[in-house]
C-alpha positions as CSV (number, residue, x, y, z in Angstrom):
1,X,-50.5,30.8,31.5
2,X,-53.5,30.2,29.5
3,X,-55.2,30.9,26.0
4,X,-54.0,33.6,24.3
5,X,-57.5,33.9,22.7
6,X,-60.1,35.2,24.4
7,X,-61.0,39.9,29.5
8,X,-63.8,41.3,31.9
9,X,-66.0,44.2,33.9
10,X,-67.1,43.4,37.5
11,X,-67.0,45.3,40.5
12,X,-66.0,45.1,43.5
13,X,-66.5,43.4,46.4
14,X,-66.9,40.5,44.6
15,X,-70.2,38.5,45.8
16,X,-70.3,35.2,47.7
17,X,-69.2,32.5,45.8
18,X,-72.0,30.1,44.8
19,X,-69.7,26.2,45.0
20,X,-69.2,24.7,47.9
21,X,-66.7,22.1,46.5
22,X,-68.7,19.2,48.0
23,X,-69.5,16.8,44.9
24,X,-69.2,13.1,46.4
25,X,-66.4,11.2,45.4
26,X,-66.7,7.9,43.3
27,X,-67.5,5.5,44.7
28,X,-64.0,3.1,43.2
29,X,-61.8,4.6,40.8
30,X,-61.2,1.2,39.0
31,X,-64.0,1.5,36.6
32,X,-63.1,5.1,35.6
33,X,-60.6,5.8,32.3
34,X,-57.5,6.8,33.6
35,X,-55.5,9.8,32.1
36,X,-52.1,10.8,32.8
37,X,-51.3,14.6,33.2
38,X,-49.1,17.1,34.6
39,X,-50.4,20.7,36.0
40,X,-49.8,24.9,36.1
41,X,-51.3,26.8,37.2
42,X,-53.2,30.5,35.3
43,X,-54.7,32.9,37.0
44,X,-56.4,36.7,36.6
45,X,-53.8,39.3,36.3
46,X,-54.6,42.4,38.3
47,X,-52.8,45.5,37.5
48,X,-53.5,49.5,37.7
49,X,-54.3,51.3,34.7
50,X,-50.6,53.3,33.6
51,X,-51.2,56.3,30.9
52,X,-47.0,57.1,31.5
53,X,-44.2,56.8,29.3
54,X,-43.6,53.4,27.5
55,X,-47.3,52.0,28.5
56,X,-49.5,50.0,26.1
57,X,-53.2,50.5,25.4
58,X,-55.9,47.7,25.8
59,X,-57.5,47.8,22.3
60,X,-60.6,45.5,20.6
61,X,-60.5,43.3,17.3
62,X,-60.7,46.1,15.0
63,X,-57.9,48.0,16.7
64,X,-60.0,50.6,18.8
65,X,-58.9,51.8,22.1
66,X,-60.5,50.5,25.1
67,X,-59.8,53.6,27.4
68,X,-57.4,51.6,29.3
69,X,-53.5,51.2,29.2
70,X,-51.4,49.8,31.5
71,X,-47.6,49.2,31.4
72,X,-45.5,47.0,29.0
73,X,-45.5,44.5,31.8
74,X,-49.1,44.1,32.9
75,X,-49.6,43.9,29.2
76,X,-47.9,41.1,28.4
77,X,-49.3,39.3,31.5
78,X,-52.7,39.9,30.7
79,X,-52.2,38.7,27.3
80,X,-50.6,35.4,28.9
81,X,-52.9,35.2,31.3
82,X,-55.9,35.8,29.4
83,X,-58.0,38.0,31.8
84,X,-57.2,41.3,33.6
85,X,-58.3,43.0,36.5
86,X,-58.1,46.8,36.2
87,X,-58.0,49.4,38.8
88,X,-58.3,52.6,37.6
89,X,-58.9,55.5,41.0
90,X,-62.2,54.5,42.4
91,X,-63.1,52.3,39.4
92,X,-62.3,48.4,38.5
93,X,-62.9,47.5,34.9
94,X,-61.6,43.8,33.7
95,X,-60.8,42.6,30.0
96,X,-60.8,39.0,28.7
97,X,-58.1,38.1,25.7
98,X,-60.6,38.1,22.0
99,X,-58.8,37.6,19.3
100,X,-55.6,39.0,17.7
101,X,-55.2,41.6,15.4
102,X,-53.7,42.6,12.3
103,X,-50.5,44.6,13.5
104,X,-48.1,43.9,16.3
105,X,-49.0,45.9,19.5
106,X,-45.9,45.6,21.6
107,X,-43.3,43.0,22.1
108,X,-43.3,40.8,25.0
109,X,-40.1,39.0,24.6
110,X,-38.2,40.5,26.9
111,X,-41.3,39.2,29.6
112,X,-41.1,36.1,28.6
113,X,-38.0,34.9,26.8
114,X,-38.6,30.8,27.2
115,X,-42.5,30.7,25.5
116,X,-41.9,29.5,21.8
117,X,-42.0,31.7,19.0
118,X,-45.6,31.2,17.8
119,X,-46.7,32.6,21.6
120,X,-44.7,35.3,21.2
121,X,-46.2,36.0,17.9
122,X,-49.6,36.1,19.3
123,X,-49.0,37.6,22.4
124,X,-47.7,40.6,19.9
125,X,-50.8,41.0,18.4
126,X,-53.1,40.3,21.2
127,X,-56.4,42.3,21.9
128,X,-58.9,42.3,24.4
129,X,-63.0,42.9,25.1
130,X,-64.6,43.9,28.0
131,X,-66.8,41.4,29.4
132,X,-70.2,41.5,31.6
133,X,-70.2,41.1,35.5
134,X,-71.8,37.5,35.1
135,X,-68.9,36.7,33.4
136,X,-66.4,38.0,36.0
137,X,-63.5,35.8,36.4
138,X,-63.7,35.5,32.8
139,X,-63.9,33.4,29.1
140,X,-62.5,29.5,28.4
141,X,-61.5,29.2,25.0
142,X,-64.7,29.9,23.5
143,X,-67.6,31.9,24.8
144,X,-69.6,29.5,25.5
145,X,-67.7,28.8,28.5
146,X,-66.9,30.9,31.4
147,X,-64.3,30.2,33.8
148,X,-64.6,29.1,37.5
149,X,-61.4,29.3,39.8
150,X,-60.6,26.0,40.9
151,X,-63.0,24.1,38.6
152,X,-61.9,25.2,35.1
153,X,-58.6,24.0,33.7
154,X,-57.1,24.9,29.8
155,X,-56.6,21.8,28.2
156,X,-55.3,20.3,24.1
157,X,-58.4,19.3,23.4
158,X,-56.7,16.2,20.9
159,X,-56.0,14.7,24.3
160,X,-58.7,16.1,26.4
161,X,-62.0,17.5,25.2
162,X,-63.8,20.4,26.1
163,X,-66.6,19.3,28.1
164,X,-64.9,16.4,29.9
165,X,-64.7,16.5,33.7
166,X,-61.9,14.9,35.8
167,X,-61.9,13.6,39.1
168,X,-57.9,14.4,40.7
169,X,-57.7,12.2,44.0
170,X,-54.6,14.4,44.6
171,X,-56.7,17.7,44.6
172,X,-59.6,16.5,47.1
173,X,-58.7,17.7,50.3
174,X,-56.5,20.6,49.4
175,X,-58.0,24.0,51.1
176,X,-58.3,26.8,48.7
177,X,-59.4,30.3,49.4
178,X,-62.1,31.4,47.2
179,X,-62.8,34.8,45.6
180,X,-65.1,36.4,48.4
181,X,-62.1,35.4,50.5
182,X,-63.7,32.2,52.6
183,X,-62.0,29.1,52.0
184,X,-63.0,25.6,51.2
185,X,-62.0,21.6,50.5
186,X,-61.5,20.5,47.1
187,X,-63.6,17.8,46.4
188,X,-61.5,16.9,43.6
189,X,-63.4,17.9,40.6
190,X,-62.2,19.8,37.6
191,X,-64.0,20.7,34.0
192,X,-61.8,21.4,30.8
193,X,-63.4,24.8,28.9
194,X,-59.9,26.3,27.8
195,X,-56.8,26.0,26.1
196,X,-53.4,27.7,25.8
197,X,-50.7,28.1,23.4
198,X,-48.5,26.1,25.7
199,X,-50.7,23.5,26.4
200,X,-49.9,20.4,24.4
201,X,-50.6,17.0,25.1
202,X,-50.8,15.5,28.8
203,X,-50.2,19.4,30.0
204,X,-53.1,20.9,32.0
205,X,-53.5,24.4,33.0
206,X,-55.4,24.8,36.7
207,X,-57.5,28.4,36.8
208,X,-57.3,29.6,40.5
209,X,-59.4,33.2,40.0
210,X,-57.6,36.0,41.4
211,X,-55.2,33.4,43.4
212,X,-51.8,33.4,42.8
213,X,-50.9,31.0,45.6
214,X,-50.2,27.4,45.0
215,X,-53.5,26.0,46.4
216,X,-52.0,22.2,45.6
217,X,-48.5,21.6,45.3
218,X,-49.1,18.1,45.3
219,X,-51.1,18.3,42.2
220,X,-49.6,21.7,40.4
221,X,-46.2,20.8,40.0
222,X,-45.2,22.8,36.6
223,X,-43.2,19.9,35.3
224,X,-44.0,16.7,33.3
225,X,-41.8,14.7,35.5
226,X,-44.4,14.6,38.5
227,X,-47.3,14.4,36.6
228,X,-50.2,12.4,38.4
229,X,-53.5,10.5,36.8
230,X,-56.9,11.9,36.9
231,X,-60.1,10.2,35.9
232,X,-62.8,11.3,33.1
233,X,-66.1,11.4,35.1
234,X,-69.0,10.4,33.3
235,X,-71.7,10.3,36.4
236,X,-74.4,12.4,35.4
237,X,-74.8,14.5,38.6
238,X,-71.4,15.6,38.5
239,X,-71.1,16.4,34.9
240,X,-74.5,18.2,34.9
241,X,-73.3,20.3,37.6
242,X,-69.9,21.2,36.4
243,X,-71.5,21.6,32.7
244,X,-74.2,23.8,34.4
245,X,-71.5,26.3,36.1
246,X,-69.2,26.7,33.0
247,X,-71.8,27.1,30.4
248,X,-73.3,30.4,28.9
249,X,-75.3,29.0,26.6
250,X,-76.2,25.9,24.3
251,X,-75.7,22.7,25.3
């Protein structure tokens, strides 16, 4: 689960991904600020576009249709998740969360019972944008970043800012299987550009693209009580690079 605040167009196949997971490790950890966190894991819901009984339209800001609706269910997950993947026939269209309006859409509840109340608030009101193909996996918590599977993670930005990267010895190593469907090693690198209404404190939120698979249960374990400690990396080389993926524009 991720920000309930910011969806996306690409098209299919996807290309070749451009990281190659192979940013060198520090050299000694003992010199790095230590932060202790615990992991889930968000991801890109893909769902078929559903004009039938009882399904919900993806609409903007202002309340406008998108030409899109799917059923109660994908709904709700792509307003948890944040970004949807929609097949439509021939076409593939994708939507990334912005903003929430002024009325209630639909109620989600009964989808998610446990989220608090103020989620389910939002997720009531959520709308959506469709985004460009550069942008395919989708938005962070502001458009100046875009996400990356594997690299971006939805953090509270009181305990961990945006821009900060983290080096998790407990992710190098694990073997994920990237959108263009060839696989890689972690190196052990993440960048925080998101957040999420249920991300408080020492909870972090690990984006794996269009992967629902665990690609580390070492390291996601969705519970506080086997949390793990990452490191803020502040080597310029890595931090360049991971800024230089994630951001859109500015600085």
């Amino acid at each position: 689960m991720r920000t309930l605040f910011f969806l996306i167009a690409v098209a299919l196949p996807i290309p070749a991904f451009a990281d190659e997971f192979n940013l060198a490790a520090p050299e000694s950890v003992s010199q790095l600020e230590p932060v202790h966190v615990w992991a889930t894991q968000y991801y890109d819901h893909a769902a078929k576009a559903n004009e039938g009984a009882g399904s919900v339209a993806l609409r903007d800001k202002d309340g406008h249709d998108l030409g899109v609706s799917l059923s109660k269910k994908d709904w709700c997950n792509a307003a948890m998740e944040g970004t949807v993947i929609v097949t439509a026939g021939s076409q593939v269209r994708a939507f990334n969360a912005g903003g929430l309006g002024a009325e209630d859409q639909t109620d989600c509840g009964d989808v998610f019972p446990k989220v608090s109340d103020r989620t389910k608030a939002n997720i009531r009101k959520q709308r959506f944008f469709e985004l460009e193909a550069k942008d395919k996996f989708g938005m962070g918590g502001t458009d100046k970043y875009r996400l990356i599977p594997y690299r971006s993670i939805a953090v509270d930005r009181d305990t961990i800012p945006w821009g900060t990267a983290l080096f998790i010895p407990r992710l190098k190593g694990a073997r994920i299987t990237l959108p263009d469907g060839s696989t890689a090693v972690h190196d052990g690198y993440v960048y925080a550009v998101d957040r999420g209404s249920e991300i408080n404190g020492s909870h972090i939120d690990f984006f794996t693209g269009v992967n629902r698979v665990n690609p580390a249960p070492g390291v996601i374990t969705s519970t506080p009580k086997r949390g793990f400690v990452a490191y803020i990396v502040k080597d310029d080389s890595v931090v360049s690079t991971l800024r230089s993926q994630h951001v859109r524009y500015g600085d």
